[in-house]
ROMARVO-13885 format. One record per atom (N, C-alpha, C, CB): residue number from 1; x, y, z; atom name. Coordinates in steps of 0.02 Angstrom, whole numbers, m for minus. Each point is the difference from the previous one (the first is absolute). Glycine has a CB too. Example, Ala and Ser with C-alpha at 12.3 -4.5 7.8 and 13.67 -1.06 7.14 Angstrom:
ROMARVO-13885
+-----+--------+--------+--------+----+
|   i |      x |      y |      z | at |
+-----+--------+--------+--------+----+
|   1 |    660 |   m284 |    390 |  N |
|   1 |    m45 |     59 |      0 | CA |
|   1 |     45 |     60 |      0 |  C |
|   1 |    m95 |    m59 |     62 | CB |
|   2 |     77 |    112 |    m98 |  N |
|   2 |     42 |     59 |      3 | CA |
|   2 |    m39 |     55 |     37 |  C |
|   2 |     59 |    m32 |   m108 | CB |
+-----+--------+--------+--------+----+
end
This chain:
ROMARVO-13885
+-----+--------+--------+--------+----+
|   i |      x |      y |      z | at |
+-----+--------+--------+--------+----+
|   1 |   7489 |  10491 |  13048 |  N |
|   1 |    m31 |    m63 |    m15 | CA |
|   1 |     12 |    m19 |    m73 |  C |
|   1 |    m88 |     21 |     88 | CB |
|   2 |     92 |    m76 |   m103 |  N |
|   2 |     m8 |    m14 |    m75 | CA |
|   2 |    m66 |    m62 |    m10 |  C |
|   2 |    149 |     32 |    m22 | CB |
|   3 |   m159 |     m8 |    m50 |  N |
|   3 |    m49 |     m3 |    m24 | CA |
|   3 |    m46 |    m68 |     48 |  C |
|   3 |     63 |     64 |   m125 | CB |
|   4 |    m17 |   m107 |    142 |  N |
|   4 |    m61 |    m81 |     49 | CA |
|   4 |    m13 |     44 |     36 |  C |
|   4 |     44 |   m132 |     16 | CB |
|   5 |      2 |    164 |     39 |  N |
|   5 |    m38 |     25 |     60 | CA |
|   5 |    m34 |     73 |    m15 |  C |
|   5 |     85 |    m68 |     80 | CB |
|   6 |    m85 |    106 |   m137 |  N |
|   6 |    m49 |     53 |     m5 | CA |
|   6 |    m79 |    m48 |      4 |  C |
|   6 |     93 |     96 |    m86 | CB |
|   7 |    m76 |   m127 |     25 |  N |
|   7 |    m68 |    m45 |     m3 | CA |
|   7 |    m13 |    m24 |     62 |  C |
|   7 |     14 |    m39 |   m109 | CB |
|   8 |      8 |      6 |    139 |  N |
|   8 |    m23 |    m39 |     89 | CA |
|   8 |    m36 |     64 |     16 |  C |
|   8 |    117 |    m88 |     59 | CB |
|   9 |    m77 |    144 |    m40 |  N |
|   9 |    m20 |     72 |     38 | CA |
|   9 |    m66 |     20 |    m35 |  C |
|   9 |    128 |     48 |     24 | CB |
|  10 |   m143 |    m40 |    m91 |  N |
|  10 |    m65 |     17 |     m3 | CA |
|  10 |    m67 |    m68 |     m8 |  C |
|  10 |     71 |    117 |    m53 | CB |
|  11 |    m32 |   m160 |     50 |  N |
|  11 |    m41 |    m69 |     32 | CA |
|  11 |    m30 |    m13 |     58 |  C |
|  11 |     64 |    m37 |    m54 | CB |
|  12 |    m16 |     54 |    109 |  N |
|  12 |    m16 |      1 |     73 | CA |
|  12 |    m42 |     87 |      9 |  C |
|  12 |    130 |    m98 |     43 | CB |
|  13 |   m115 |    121 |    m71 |  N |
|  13 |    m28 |     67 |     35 | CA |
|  13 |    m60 |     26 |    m18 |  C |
|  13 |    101 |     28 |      9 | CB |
|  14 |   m131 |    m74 |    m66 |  N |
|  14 |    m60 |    m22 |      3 | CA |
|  14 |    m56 |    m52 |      0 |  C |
|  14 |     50 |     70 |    m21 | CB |
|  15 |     13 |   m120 |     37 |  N |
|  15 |    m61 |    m45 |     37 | CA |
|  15 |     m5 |      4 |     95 |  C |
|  15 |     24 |    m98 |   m120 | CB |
|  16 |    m85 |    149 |    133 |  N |
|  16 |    m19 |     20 |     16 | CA |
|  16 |    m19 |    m67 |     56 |  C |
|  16 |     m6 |    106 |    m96 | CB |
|  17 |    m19 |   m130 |     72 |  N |
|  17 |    m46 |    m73 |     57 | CA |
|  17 |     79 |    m30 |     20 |  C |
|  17 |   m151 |    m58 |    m83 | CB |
|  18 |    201 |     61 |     70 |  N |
|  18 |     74 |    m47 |     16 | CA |
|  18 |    m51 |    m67 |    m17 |  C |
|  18 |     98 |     72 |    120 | CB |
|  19 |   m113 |    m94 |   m212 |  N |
|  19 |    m36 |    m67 |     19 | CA |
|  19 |     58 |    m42 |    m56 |  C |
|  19 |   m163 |     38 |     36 | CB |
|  20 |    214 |     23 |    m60 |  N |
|  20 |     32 |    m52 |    m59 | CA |
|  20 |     m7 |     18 |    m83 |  C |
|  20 |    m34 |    m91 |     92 | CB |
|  21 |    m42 |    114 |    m88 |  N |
|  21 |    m30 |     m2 |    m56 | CA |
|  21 |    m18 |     83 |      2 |  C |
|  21 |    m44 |   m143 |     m6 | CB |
|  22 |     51 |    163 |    m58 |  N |
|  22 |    m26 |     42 |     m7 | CA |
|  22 |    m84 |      8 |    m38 |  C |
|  22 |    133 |     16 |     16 | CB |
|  23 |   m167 |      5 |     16 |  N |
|  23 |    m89 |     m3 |    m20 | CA |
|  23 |    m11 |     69 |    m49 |  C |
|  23 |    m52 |    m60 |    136 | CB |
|  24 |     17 |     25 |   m188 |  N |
|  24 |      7 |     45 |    m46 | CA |
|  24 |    m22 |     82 |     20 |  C |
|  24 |    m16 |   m110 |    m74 | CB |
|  25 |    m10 |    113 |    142 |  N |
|  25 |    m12 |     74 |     13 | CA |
|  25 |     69 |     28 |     27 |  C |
|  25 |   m131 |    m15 |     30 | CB |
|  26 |    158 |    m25 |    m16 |  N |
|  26 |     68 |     35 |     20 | CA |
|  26 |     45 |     m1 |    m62 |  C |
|  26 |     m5 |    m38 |    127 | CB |
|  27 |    m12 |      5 |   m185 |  N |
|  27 |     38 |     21 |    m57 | CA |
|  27 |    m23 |     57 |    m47 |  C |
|  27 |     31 |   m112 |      9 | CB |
|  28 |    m83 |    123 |     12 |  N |
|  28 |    m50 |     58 |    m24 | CA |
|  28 |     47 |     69 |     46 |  C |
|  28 |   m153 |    m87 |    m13 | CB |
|  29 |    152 |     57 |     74 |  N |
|  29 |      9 |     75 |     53 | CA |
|  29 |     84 |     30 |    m35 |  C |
|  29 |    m75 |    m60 |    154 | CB |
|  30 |    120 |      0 |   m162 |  N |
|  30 |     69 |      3 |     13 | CA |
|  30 |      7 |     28 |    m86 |  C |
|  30 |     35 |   m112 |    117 | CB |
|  31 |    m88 |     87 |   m168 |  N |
|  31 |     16 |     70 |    m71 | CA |
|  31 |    m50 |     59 |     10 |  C |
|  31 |     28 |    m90 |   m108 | CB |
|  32 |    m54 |    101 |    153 |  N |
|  32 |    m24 |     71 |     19 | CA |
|  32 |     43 |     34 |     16 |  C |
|  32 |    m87 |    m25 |     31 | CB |
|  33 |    146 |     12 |     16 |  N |
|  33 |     46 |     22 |     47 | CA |
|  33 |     64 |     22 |    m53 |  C |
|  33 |    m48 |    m84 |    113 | CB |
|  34 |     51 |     20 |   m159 |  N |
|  34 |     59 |     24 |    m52 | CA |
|  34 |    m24 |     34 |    m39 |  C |
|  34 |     61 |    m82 |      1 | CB |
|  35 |   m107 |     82 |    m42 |  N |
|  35 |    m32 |     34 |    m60 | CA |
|  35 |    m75 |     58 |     17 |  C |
|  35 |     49 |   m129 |    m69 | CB |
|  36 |    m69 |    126 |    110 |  N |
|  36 |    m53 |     53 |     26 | CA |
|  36 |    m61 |    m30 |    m13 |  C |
|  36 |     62 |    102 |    m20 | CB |
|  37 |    m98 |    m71 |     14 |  N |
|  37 |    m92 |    m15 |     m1 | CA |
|  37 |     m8 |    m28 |    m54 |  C |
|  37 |    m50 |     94 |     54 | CB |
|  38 |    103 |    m70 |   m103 |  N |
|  38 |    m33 |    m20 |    m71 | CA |
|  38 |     31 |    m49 |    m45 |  C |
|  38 |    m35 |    107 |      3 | CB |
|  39 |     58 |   m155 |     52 |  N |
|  39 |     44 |    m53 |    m21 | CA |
|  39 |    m45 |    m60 |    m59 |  C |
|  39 |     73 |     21 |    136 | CB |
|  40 |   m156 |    m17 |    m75 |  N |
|  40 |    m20 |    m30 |    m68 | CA |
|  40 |    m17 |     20 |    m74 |  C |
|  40 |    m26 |    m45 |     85 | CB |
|  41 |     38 |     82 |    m87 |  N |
|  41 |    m35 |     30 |    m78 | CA |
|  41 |     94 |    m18 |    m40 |  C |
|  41 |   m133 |    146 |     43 | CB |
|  42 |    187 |   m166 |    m22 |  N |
|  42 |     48 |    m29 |    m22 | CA |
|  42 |     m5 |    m50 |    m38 |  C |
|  42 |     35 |     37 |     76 | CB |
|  43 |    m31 |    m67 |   m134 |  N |
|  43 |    m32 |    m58 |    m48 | CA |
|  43 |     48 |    m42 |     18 |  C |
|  43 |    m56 |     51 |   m104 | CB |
|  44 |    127 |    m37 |    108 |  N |
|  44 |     58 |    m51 |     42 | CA |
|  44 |    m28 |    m21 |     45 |  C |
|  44 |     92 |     49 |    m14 | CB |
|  45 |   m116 |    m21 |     74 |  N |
|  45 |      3 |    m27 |     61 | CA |
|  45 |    m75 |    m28 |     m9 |  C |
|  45 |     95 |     81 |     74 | CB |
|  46 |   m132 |    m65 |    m95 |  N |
|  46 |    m67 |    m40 |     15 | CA |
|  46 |     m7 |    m63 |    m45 |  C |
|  46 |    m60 |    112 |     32 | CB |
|  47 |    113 |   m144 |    m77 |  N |
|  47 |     27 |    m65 |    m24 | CA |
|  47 |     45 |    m20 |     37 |  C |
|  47 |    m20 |     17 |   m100 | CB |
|  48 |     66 |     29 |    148 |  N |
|  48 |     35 |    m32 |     28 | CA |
|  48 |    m54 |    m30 |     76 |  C |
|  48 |    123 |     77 |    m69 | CB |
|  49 |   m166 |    m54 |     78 |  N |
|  49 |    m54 |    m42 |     54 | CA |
|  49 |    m29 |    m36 |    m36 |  C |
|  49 |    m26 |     74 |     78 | CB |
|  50 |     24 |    m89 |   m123 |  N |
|  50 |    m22 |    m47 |    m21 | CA |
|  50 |     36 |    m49 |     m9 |  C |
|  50 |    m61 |     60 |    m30 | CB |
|  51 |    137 |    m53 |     14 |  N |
|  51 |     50 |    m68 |      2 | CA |
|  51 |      8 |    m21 |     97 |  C |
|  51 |     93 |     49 |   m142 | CB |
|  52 |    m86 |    m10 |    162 |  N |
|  52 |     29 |      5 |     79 | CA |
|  52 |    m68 |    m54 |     23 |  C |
|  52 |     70 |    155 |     24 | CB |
|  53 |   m123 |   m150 |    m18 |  N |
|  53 |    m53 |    m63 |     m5 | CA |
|  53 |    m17 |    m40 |    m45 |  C |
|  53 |    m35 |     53 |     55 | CB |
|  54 |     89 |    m79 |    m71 |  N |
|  54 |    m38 |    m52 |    m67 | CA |
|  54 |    m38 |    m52 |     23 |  C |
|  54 |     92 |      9 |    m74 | CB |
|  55 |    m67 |    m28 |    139 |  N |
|  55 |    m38 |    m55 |     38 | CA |
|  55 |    m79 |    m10 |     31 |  C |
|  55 |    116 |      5 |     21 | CB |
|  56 |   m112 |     79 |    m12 |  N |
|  56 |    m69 |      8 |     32 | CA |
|  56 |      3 |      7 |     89 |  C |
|  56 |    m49 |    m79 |   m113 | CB |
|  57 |     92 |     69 |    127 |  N |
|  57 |    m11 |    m14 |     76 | CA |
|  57 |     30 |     73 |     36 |  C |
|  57 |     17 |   m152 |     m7 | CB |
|  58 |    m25 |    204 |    m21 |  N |
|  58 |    m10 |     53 |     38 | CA |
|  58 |     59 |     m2 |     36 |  C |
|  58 |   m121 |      3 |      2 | CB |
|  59 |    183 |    m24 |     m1 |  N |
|  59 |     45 |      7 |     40 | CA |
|  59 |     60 |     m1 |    m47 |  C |
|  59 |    m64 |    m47 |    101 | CB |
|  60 |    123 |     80 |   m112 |  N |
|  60 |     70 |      2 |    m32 | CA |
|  60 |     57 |      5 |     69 |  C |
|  60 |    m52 |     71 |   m128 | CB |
|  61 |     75 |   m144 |    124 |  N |
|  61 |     72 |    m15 |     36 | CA |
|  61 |     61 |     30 |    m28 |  C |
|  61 |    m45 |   m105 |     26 | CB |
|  62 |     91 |    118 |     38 |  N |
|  62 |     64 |     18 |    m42 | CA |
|  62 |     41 |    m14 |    m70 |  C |
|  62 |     m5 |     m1 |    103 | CB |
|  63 |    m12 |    m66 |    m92 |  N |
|  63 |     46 |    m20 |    m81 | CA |
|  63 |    m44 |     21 |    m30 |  C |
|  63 |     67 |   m102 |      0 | CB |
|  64 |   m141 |    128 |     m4 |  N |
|  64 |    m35 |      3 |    m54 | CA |
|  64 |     10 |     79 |    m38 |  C |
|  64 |    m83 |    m99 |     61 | CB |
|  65 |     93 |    134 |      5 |  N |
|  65 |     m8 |     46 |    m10 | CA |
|  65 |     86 |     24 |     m2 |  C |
|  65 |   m140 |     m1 |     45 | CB |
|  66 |    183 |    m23 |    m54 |  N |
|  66 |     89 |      3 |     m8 | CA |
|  66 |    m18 |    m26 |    m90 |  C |
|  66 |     83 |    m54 |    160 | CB |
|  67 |   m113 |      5 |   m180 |  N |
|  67 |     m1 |     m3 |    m67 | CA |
|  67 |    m45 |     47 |    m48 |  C |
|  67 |     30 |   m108 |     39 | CB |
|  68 |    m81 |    134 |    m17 |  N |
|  68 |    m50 |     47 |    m15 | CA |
|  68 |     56 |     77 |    m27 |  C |
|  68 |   m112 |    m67 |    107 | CB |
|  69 |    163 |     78 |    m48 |  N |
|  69 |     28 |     33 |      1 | CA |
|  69 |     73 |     m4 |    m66 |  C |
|  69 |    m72 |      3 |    133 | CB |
|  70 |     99 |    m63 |   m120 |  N |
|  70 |     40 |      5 |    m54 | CA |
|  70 |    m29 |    m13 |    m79 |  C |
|  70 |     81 |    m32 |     96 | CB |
|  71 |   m136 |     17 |   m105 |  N |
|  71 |    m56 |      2 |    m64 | CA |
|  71 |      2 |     70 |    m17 |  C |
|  71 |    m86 |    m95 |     36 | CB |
|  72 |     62 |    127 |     15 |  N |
|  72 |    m38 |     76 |     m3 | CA |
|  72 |     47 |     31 |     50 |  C |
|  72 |   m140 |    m26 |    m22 | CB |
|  73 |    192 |     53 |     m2 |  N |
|  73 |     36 |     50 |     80 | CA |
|  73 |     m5 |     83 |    m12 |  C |
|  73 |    113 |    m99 |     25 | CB |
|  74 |   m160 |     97 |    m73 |  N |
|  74 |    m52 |     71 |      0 | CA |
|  74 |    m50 |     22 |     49 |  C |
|  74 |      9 |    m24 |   m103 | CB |
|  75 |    m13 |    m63 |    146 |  N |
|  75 |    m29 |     18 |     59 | CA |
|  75 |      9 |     35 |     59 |  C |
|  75 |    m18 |    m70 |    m45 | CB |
|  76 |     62 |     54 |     49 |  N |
|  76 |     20 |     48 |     66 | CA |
|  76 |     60 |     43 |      0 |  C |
|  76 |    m46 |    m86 |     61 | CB |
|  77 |     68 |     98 |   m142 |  N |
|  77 |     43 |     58 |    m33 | CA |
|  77 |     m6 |     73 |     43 |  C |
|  77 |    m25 |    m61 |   m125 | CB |
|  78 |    m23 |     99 |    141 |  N |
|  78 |     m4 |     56 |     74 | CA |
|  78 |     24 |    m25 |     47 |  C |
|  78 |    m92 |     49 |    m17 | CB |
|  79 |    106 |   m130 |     35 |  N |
|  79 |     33 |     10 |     60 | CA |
|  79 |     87 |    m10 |    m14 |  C |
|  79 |   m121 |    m46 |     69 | CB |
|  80 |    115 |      5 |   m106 |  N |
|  80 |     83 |     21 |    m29 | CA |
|  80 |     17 |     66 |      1 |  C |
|  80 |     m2 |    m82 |    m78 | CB |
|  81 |    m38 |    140 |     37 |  N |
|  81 |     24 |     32 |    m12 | CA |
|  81 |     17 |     55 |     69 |  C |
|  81 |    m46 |    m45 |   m122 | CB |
|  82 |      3 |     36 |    184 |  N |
|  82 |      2 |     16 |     63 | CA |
|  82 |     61 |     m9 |     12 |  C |
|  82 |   m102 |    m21 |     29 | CB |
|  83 |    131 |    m48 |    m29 |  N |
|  83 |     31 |    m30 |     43 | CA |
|  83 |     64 |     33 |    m18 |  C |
|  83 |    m71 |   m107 |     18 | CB |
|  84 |     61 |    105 |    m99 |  N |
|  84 |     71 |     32 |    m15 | CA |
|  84 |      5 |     85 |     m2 |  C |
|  84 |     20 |   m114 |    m74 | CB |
|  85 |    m51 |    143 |     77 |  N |
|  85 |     m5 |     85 |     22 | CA |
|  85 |     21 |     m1 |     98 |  C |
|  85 |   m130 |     38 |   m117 | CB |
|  86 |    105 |   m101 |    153 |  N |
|  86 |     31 |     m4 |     53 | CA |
|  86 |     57 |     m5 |     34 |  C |
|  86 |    m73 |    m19 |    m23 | CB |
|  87 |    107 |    m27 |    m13 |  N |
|  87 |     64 |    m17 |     m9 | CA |
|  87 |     46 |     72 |    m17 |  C |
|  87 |    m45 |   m128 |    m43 | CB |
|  88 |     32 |    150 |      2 |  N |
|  88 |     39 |     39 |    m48 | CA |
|  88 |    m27 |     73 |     72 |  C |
|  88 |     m8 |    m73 |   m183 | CB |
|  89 |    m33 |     54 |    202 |  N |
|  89 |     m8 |     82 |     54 | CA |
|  89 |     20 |    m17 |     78 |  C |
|  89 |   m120 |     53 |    m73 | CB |
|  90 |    126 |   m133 |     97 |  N |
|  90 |     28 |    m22 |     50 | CA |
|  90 |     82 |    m28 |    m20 |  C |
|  90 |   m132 |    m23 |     46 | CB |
|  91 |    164 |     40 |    m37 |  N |
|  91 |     56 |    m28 |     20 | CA |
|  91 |     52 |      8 |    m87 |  C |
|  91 |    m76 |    m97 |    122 | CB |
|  92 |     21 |     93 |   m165 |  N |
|  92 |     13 |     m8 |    m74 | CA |
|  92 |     m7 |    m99 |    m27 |  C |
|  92 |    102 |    138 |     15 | CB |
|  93 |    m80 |   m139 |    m50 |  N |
|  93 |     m1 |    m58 |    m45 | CA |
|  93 |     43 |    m56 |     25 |  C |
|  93 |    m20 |     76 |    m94 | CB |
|  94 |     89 |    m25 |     92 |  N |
|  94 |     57 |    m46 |     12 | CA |
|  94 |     m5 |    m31 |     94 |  C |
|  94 |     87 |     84 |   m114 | CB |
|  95 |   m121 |    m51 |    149 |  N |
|  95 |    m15 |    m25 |     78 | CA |
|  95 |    m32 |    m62 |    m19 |  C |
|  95 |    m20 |    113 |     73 | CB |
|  96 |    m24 |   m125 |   m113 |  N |
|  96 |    m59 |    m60 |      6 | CA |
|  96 |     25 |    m42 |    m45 |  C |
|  96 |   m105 |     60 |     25 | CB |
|  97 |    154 |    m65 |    m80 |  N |
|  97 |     24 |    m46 |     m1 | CA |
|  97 |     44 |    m16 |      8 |  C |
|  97 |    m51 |      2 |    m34 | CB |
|  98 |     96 |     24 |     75 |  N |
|  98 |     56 |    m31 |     56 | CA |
|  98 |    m46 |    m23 |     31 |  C |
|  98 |     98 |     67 |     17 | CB |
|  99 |   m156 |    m63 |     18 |  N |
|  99 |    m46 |    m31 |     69 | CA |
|  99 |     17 |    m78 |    m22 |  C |
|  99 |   m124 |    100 |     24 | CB |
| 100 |     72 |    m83 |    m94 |  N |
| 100 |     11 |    m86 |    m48 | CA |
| 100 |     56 |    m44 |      9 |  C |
| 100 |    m46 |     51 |    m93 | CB |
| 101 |     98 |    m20 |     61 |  N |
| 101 |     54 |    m24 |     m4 | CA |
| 101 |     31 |    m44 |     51 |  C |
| 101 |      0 |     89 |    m61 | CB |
| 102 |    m11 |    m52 |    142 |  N |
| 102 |     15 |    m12 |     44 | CA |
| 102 |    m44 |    m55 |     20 |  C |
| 102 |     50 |    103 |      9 | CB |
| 103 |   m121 |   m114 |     m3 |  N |
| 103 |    m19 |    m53 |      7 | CA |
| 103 |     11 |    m42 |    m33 |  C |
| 103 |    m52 |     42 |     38 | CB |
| 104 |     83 |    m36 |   m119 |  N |
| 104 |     18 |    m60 |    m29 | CA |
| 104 |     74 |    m13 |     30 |  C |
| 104 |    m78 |     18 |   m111 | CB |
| 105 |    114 |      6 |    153 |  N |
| 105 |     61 |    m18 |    m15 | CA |
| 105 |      5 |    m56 |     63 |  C |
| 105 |     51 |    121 |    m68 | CB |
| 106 |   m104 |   m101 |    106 |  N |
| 106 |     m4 |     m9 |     80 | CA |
| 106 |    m19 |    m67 |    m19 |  C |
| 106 |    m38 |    116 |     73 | CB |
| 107 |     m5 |   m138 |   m113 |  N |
| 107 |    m42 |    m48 |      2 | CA |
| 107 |    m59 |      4 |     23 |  C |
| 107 |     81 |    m43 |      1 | CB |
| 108 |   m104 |    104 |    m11 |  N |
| 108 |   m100 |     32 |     40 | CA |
| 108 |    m18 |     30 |    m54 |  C |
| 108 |      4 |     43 |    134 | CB |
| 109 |    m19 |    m95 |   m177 |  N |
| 109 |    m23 |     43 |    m89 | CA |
| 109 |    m87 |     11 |     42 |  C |
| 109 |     88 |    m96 |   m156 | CB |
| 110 |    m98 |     58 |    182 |  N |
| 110 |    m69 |    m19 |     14 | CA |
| 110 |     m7 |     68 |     12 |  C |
| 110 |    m13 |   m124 |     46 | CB |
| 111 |    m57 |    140 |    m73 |  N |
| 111 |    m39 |     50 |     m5 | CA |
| 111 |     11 |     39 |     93 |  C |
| 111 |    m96 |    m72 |   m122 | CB |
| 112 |    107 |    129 |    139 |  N |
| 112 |     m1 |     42 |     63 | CA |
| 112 |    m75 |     19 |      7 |  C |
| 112 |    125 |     49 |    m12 | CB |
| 113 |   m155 |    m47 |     67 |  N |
| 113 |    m60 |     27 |     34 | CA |
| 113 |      7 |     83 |      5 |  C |
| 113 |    m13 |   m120 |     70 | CB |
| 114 |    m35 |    155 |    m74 |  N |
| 114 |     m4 |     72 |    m23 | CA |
| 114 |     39 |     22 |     48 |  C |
| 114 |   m109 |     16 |    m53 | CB |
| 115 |     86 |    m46 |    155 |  N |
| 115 |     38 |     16 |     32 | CA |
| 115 |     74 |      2 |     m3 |  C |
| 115 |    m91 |    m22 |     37 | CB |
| 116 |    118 |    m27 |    m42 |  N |
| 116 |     89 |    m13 |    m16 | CA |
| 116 |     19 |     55 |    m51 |  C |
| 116 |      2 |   m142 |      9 | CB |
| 117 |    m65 |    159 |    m50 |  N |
| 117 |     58 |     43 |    m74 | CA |
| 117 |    m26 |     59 |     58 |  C |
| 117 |     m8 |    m50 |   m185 | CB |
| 118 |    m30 |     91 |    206 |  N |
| 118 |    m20 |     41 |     35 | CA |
| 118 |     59 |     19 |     63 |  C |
| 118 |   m126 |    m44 |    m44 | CB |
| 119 |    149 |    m22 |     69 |  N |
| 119 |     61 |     19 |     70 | CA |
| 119 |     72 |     m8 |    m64 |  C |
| 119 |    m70 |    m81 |    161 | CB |
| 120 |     73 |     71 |   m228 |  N |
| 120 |     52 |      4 |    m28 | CA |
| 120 |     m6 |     65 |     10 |  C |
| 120 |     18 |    m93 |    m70 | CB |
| 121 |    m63 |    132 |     21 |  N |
| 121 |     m5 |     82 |    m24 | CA |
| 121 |     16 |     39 |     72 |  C |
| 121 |   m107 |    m12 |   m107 | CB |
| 122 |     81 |    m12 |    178 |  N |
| 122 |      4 |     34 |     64 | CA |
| 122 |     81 |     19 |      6 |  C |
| 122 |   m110 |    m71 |     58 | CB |
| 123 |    129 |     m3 |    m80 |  N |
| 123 |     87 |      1 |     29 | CA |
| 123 |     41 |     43 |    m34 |  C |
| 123 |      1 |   m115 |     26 | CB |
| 124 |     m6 |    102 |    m79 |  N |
| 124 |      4 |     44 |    m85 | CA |
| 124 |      2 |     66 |     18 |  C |
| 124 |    m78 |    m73 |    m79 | CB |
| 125 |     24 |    104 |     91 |  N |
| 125 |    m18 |     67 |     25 | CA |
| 125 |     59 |    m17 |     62 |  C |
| 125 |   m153 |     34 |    m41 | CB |
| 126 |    145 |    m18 |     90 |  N |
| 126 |     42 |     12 |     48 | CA |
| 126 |     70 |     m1 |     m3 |  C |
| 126 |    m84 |    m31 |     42 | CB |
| 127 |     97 |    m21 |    m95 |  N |
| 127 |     89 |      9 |    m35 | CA |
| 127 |      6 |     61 |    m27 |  C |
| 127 |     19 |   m115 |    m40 | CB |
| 128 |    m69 |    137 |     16 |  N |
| 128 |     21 |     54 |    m45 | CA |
| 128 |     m4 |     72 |     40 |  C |
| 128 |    m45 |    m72 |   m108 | CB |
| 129 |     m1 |     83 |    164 |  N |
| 129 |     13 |     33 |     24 | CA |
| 129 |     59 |     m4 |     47 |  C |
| 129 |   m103 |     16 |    m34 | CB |
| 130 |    116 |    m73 |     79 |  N |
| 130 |     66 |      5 |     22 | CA |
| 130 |     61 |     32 |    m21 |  C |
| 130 |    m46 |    m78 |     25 | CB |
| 131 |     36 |     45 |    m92 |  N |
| 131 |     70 |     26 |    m67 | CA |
| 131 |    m26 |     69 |     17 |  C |
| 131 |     21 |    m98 |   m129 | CB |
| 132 |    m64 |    137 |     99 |  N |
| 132 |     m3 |     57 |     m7 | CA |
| 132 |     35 |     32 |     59 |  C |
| 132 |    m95 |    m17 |    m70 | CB |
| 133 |     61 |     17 |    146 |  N |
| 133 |     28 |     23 |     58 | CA |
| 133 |     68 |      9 |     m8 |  C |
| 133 |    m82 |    m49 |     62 | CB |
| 134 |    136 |     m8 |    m77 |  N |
| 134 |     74 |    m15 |      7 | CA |
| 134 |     39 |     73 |    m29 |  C |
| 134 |    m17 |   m149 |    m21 | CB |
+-----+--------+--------+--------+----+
end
């Protein structure tokens, strides 16, 4: 994934209600999950809830929370750093961005659904064992 659709992925995967919006308990749940129990005692992140509602209305939309992110991308820096210890232990580096590449070349930059990158890695895997067998 790159960086829009990481963000989409931990956007969708915790808004929880599928309402759009993320409610500030699910922005509470989703830096528990990256940062642990003790996310609030973080002086970053407990200004950064405080910018993420400036409005008051208890809810942060995607763009809000895609700009929140490029302000502050200390936010969800553990999941970067996941993503890329993943990479580098699935397939390596150079697999995932050929993936890229390839959707850019195709004309399908558009962000892939977990499933699609999930039956990439399936196929992926099975090439490689084939090769191996030969």
């Amino acid at each position: 994934m790159d960086i829009r659709a990481l963000l989409r992925f931990a956007f969708d995967l915790f808004d929880s209600d599928l309402s759009g919006f993320l409610d500030m308990s699910e922005v509470y749940e989703m830096l528990a999950e990256v940062y642990g129990d003790s996310y609030d005692q973080n002086h970053r992140l407990t200004s950064l809830m405080r910018e993420l509602d400036s409005n008051g209305d208890e809810q942060v939309g995607f763009d809000e929370f895609k700009r929140i992110n490029e302000d502050y991308p200390s936010m969800l820096f553990p999941t970067y750093r996941m993503q890329r210890h993943l990479r580098d232990k699935v397939f390596g580096e150079d697999f995932w961005v050929e993936q890229l590449r390839s959707r850019l070349q195709l004309g399908t930059a558009a962000s892939p659904s977990i499933w699609e990158i999930l039956n990439n890695v399936r196929d992926a895997r099975a090439k490689v064992y084939k090769d191996a067998k030969v």
